[in-house]
N, C-alpha and C positions, 0 to 999 in steps of 0.2 A: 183571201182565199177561203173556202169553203171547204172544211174539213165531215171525212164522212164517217158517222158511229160506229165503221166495223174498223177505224183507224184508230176511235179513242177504244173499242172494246179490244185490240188487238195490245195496248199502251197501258191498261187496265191492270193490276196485280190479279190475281185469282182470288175468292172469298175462300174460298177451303182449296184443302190440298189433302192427298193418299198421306197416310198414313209413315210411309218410308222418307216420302218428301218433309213430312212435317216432324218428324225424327232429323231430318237433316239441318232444317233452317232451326229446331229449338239446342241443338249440339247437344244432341243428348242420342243413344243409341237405343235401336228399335225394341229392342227388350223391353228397357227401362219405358219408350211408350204405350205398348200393347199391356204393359202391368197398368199403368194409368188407365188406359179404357177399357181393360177388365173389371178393375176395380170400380168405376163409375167417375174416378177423379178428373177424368177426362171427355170430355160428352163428344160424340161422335153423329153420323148419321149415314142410312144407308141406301143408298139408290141402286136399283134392281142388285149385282151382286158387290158392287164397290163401297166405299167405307169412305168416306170422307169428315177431315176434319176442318172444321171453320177456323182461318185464322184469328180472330176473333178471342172463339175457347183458348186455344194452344196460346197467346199470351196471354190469358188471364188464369191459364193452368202455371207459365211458368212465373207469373206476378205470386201467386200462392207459395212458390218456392224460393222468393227471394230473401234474403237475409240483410 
């Protein structure tokens, strides 16, 4: 059977996600992430007015905090 690309893009995780969402999957509260991307310890980026975070940074921001 032939499968169509907007069935594997549909099946796809997201690369980045808002800011609230990415607060959610790191279990950490939005405070404590908007300190991180004020700060710079968190790299962010912004398409027209939305903020998005690559999942990608967000574990290697929480790899940085692990003990």
């Amino acid at each position: 059977m032939h499968s169509s690309s907007s069935a594997f893009e549909a099946a796809s995780p997201p690369l980045a996600v808002a800011p609230a969402e990415a607060a959610r999957l790191a279990g950490v509260g939005r405070t404590t992430l908007y300190a991180a991307l004020s700060s710079g310890a968190l790299p962010s980026l912004k398409l027209g007015r939305r903020r998005l975070i690559k999942l990608d940074a967000l574990r290697a921001w929480l790899d940085g905090h692990a003990r």
